[in-house]
C-alpha atoms as one frame of an Amber mdcrd trajectory, in Angstrom:
protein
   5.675 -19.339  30.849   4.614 -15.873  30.235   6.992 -13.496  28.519   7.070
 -10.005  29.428   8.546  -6.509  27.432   9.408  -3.148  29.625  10.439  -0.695
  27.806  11.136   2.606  29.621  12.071   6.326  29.602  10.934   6.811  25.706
   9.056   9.526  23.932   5.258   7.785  23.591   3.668   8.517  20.529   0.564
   6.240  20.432  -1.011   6.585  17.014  -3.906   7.904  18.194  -3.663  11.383
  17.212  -2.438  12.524  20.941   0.309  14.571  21.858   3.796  12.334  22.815
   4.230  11.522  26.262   7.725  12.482  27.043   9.983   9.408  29.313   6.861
   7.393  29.585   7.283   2.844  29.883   4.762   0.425  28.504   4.929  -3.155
  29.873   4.284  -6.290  27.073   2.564  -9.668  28.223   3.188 -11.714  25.397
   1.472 -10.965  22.268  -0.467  -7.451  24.088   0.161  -4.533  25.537  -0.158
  -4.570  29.305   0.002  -1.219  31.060   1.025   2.490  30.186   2.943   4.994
  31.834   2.907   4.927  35.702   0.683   1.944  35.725   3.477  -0.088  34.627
   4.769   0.110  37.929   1.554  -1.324  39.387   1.933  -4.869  37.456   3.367
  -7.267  39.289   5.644  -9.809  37.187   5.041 -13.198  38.954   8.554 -14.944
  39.520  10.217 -17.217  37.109   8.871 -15.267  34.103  11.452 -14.179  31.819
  11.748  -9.974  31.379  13.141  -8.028  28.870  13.632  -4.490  29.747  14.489
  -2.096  26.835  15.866   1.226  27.916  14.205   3.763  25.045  15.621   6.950
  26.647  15.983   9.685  23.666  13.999   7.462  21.263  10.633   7.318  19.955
   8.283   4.464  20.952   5.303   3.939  18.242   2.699   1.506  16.535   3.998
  -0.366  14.648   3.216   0.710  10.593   0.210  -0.542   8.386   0.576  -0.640
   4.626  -2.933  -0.697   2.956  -1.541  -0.975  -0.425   1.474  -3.670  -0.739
   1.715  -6.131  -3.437   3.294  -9.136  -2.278   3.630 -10.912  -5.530   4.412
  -8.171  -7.882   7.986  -8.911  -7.698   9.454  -5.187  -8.404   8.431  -5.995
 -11.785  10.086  -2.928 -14.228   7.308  -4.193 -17.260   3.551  -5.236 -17.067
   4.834  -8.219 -19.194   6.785  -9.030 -15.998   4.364  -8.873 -13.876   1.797
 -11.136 -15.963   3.971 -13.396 -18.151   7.020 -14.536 -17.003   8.930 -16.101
 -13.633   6.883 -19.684 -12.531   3.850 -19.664 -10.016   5.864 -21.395  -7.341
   9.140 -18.915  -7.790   7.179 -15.672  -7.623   5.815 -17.405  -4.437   9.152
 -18.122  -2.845  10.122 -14.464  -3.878   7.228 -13.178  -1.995   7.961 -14.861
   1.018  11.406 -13.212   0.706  10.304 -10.012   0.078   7.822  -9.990   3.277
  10.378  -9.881   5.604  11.994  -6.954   3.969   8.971  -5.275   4.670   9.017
  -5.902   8.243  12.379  -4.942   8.850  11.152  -1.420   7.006   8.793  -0.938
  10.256   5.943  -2.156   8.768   4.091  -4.575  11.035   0.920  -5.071   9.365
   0.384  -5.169   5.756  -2.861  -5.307   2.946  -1.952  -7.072  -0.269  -4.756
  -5.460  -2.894  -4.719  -7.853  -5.198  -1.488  -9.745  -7.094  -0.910 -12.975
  -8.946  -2.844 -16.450  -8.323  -3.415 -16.724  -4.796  -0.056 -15.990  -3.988
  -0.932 -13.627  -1.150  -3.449 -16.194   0.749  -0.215 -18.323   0.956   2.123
 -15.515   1.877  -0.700 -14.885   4.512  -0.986 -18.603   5.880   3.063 -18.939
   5.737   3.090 -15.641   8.497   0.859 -16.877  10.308   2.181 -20.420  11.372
   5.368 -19.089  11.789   6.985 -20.526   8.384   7.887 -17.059   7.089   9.080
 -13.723   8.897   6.212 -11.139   8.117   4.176  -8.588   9.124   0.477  -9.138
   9.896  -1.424  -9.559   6.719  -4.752  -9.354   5.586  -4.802 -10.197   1.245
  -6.958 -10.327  -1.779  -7.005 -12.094  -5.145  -6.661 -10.657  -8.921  -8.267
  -7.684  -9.132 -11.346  -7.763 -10.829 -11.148  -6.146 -14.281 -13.358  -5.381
 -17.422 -12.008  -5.079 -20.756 -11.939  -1.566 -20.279 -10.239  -1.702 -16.298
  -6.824  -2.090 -15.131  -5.870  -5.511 -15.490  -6.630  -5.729 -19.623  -3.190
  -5.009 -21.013  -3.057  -7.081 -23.643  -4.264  -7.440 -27.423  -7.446  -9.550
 -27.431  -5.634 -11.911 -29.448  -3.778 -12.523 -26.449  -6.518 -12.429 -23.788
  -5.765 -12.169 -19.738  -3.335 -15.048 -18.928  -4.365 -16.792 -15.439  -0.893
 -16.110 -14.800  -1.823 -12.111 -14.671  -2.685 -10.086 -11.741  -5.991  -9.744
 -13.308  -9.105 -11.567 -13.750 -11.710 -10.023 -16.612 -15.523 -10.417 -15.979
 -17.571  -8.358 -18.236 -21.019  -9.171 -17.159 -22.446  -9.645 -13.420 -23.230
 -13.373 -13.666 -18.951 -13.602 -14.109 -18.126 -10.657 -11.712 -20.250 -11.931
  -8.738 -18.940 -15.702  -9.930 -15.138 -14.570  -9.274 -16.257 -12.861  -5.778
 -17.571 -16.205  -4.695 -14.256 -18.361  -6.051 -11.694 -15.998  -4.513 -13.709
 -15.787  -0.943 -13.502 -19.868  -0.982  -9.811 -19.479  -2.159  -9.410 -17.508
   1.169  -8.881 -14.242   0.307  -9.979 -11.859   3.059 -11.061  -8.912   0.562
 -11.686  -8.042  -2.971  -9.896  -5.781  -5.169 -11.875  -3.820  -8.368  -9.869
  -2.696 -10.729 -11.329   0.367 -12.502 -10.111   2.491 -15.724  -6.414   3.157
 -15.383  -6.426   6.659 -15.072 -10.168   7.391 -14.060 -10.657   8.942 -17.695
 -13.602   6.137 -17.995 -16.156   4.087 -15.923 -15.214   0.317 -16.941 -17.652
  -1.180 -14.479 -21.179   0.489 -14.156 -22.666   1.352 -10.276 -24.973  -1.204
 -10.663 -22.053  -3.509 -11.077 -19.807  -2.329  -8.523 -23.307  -2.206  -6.047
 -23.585  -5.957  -6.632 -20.145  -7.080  -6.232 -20.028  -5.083  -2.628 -23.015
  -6.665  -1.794 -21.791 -10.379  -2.819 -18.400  -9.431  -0.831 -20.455  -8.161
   2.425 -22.973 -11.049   2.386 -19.671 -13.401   2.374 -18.175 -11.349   5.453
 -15.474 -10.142   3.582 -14.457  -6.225   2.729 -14.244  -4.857  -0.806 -12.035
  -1.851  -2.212 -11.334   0.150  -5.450  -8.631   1.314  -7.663 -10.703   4.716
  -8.567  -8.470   7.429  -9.597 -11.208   9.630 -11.177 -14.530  11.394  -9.547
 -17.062   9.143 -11.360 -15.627   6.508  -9.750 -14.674   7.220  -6.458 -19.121
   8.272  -6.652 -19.710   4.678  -7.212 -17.313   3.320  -4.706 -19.348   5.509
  -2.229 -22.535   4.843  -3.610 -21.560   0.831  -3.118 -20.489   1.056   0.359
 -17.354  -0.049  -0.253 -14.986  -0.452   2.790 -12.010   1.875   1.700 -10.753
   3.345  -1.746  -7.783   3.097  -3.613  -6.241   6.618  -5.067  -9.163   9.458
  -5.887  -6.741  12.078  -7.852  -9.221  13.749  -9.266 -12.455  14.589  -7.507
 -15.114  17.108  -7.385 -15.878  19.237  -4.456 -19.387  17.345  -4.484 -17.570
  14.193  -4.750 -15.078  15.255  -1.429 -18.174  15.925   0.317 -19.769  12.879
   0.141 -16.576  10.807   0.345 -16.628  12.859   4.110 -20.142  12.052   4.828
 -19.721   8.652   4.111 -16.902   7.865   6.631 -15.092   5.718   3.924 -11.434
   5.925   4.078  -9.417   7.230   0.980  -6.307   5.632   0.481  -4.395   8.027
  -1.937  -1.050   5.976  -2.619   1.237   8.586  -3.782   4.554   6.771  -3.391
   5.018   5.294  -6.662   3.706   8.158  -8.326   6.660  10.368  -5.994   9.064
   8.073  -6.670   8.613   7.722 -10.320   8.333  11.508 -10.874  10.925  12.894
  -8.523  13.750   9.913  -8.226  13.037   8.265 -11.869  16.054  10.212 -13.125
  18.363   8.114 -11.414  17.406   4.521 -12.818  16.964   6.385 -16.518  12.886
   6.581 -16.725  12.038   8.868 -19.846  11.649  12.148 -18.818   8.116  12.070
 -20.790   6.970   9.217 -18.037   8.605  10.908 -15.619   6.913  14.239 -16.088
   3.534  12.735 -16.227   3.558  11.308 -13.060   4.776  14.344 -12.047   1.642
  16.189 -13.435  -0.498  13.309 -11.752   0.743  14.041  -8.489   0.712  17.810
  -8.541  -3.187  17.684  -9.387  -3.811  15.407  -6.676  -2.174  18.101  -4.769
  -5.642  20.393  -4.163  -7.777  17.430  -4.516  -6.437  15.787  -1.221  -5.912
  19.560   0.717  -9.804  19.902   0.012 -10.154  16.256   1.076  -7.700  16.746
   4.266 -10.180  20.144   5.443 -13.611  17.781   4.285 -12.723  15.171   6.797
 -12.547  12.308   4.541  -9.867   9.727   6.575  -6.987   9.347   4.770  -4.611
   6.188   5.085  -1.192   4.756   4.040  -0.682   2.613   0.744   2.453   2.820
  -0.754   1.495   0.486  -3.907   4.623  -1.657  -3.223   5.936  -4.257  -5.359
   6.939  -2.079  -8.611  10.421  -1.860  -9.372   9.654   2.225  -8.560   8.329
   0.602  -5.134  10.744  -2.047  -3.743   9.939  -3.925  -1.184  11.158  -2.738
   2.206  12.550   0.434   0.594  10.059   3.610   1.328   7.056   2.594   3.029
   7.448   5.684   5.508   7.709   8.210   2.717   4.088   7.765   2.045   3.656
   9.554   5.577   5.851  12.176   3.837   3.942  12.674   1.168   0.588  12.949
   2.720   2.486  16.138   4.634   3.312  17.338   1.499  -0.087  16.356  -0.766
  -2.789  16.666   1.746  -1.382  18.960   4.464  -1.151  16.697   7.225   1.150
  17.147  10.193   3.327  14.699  11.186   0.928  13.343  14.031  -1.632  13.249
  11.437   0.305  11.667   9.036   1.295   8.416  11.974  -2.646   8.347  12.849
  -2.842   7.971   9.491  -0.192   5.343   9.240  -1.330   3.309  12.628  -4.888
   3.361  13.938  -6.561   5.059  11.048  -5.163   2.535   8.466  -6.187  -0.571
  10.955  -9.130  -0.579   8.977  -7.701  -3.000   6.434  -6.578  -5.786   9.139
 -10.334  -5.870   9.841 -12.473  -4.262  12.260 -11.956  -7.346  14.666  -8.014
  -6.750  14.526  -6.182  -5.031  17.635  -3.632  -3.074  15.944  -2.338   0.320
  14.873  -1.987   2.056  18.431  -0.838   1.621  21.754  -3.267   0.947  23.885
  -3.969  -1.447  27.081  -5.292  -4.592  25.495  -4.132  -4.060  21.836  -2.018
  -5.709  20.370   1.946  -5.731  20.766   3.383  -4.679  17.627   5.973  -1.460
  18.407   9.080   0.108  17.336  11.414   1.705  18.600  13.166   4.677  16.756
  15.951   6.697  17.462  15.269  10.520  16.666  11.548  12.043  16.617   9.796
  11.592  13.636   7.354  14.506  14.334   9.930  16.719  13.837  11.298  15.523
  11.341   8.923  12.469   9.106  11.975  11.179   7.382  13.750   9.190  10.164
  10.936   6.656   9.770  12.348   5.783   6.100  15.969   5.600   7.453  15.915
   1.972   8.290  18.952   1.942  10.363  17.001   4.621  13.063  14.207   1.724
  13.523  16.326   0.396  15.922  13.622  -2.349  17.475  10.872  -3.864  15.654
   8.416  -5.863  17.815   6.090  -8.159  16.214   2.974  -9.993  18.463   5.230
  -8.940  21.686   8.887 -10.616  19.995  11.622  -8.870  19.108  12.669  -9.590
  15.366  15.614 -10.212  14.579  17.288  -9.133  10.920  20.384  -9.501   9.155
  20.185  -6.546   7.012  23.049  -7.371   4.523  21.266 -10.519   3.675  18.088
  -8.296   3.177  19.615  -6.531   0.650  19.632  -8.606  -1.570  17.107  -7.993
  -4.378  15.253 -10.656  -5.424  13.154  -9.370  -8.907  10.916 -11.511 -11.335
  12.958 -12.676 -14.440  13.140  -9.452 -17.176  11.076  -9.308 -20.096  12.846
 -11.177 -23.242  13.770  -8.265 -25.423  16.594  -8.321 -27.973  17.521  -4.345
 -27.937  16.830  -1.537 -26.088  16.354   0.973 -28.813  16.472   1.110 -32.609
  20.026   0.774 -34.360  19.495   3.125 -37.007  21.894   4.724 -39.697  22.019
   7.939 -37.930  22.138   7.034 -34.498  25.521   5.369 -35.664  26.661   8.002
 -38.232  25.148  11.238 -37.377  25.272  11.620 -33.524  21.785  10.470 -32.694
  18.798  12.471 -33.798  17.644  13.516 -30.073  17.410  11.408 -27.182  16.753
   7.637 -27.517  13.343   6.367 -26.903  12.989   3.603 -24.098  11.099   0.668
 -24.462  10.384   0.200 -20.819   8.562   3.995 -21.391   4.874   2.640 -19.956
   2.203   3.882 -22.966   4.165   6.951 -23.624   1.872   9.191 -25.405  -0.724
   8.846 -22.315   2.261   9.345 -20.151   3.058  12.886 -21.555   0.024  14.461
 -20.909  -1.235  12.008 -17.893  -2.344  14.601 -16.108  -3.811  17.130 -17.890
  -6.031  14.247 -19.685  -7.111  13.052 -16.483  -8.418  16.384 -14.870  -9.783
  16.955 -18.294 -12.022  13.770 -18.567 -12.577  13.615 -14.644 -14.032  16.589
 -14.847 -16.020  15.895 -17.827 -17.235  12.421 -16.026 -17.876  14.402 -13.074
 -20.415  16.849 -14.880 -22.152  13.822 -16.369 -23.431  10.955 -14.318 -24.800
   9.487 -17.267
């Protein structure tokens, strides 16, 4: 029997960049969208089929929201060490699967998982799709794909890169287009690169990067970056890779032919926002705190230029950090683009819907609503392009629709927080003589304070060596 959705007399706002269409209906066949507007009058329901009808009057209908940048299996880790180290491969899974359905309930309907422990997120992916778990739509990769000089090579050589990390280390191309070939057969649907840190270096050469897009296009699957500096967001472009991860610092050349080559930038400013303007409420060291803060104000005028370029921007919140909780503030991202790149609000849910369908695969019909397409919606009550926020109020997403169902929630269940087990320390700070006996000596350091000495002048060193990479190609 075919089930059918009308929902009537709401504010449209499709997700393709048009204006809202004010008391409009759209009409759900099972898992797709039907008809629009006055056409849904046209559609005749055959008898015997069961109808819901949904009476949106004063509320907001909309895509459902894509998250290009969600960890599933980072477990709002507080310490790298807790990422890497500790909790068992089959708890962080059951945690993930818990975690996904916070997600939803955020809004989000269809998520990409960049890279995360094992191949957690191929059976996060697999558990969505037959129904086992309550999730959004997911497309996932594998570890990222490090050098000893990228992201995912925390640790003293002495202790090498676990397989329990989030990272996988090939330092020549034999190894890198090796790991390409294992994770596609481990069914990822993408691969993640994991470049310098802070974009200060190049830890994989073009050449490199050029051979591990080639070995992830000739396998039918997409490729992306974590490039935070303009060297390498040059030799994401110059590989033809399918989207890229951050670009904080990049050269008006580099803007320009990040817009010429249609690839989409996906900034990810959330945990950056969130560590620099609410860190002062979980007690992260103002030093940490401030450098993020730096970070994101000189992405500021890199992503304004990028905004008036052209280069298509879309939504990643890197979720999965304890800064980033799952199911917390996917929508601020939206937010933050306004802020950052100078979107509007209608830019910012293009952005957020059919822009950032890119990562479900070009194949996928999400990320607007459209005849055909398929029926992911919510329903919201107030008008987030007037004001952005309502969509990270979760109890003004009053209807979340999933391929054409209602979900269902029980939100003080969901709140629950379900972290990785801490890191084993013994004390939080040193116990000295005159932190007992003389008041202190200043204010105690923090051993959860990520690198600290890079975090104090995070952004000033970036700009500084991005710029210097930028002038030198070499």
């Amino acid at each position: 029997m075919t089930s059918w959705i009308e929902i009537t007399g709401g504010r449209l706002v499709d997700g393709t960049g048009a204006p809202p269409a004010e008391s409009s209906a759209v009409l759900l066949k099972d898992d797709c969208i039907e008809a629009i507007g006055a056409a849904v009058a046209d559609v005749a329901i055959p008898r015997g089929d069961t109808v819901m009808r949904i009476d949106a009057t004063g509320k907001t209908v909309m895509p459902g929201l894509i998250d290009a940048h969600c960890h599933t299996s980072f477990g709002e880790a507080q310490m790298q060490e807790e990422q890497d180290l500790y909790t068992s491969h089959e708890l962080r899974t059951l945690r993930s699967a818990w975690n996904v359905t916070k997600v939803l309930r955020s809004g989000v309907t269809s998520i990409s998982d960049p890279g995360g422990s094992y191949f957690i997120g191929v059976g996060i992916r697999e558990g969505i799709s037959e129904g086992l778990i309550q999730g959004p739509r997911m497309t996932t990769a594998g570890r990222f794909i490090s050098t000893s000089n990228g992201i995912s090579d925390w640790y003293p050589s002495s202790v090498g890169v676990p397989d329990s990390s989030i990272g996988k280390v090939a330092n020549t191309v034999d190894e890198m287009v090796t790991e390409v070939r294992f994770q596609v057969k481990n069914g990822v649907d993408l691969i993640k690169i994991g470049d310098s840190p802070l974009g200060d270096v190049e830890a994989f050469s073009p050449d490199e990067i050029k051979t591990m897009s080639d070995a992830a296009h000739r396998l039918n699957k997409k490729i992306t970056m974590h490039a935070r500096g303009s060297n390498n967001v040059d030799s994401a472009i110059a590989a033809e890779l399918d989207w890229i991860m951050h670009g904080n610092v990049m050269t008006d050349d580099t803007i320009e032919r990040l817009a010429d080559s249609r690839i989409a930038l996906c900034p990810a400013l959330l945990l950056l926002g969130n560590l620099a303007e609410f860190g002062s409420f979980v007690g992260v060291p103002v030093g940490t705190r401030d450098g993020f803060g730096r970070l994101l104000d000189s992405s500021r005028e890199c992503l304004h230029n990028a905004h008036e370029a052209g280069v298509t921007m879309i939504t990643g919140t890197d979720t999965g950090f304890a800064a980033t909780p799952y199911g917390e503030w996917h929508a601020r991202e939206l937010e933050l683009l306004m802020q950052c790149a100078g979107m509007s609000a209608l830019e910012a849910i293009k952005a957020a819907t059919l822009d950032c369908a890119i990562v479900m695969g070009v194949e996928n019909d999400v990320g607007s609503i459209e005849v055909g397409k398929g029926a992911d919606l919510l329903i919201i009550d107030g008008d987030p392009l007037a004001d952005i926020r309502v969509l990270q109020d979760k109890r003004r997403i009053e209807t979340v629709i999933l391929r054409g169902s209602v979900q269902s929630f029980d939100d003080d269940v969901l709140a629950q927080r379900r972290p990785y087990d801490p890191a084993q320390y013994i004390c939080p700070a040193p116990i000295t003589y005159d932190v007992v006996y003389n008041g202190g000596g200043g204010e105690q350091s923090d051993v959860r304070d990520f690198d600290s000495s890079a975090a104090r002048e995070l952004a000033s060193e970036i700009n500084r060596r991005g710029r210097v990479a930028a002038q030198d190609p070499s």
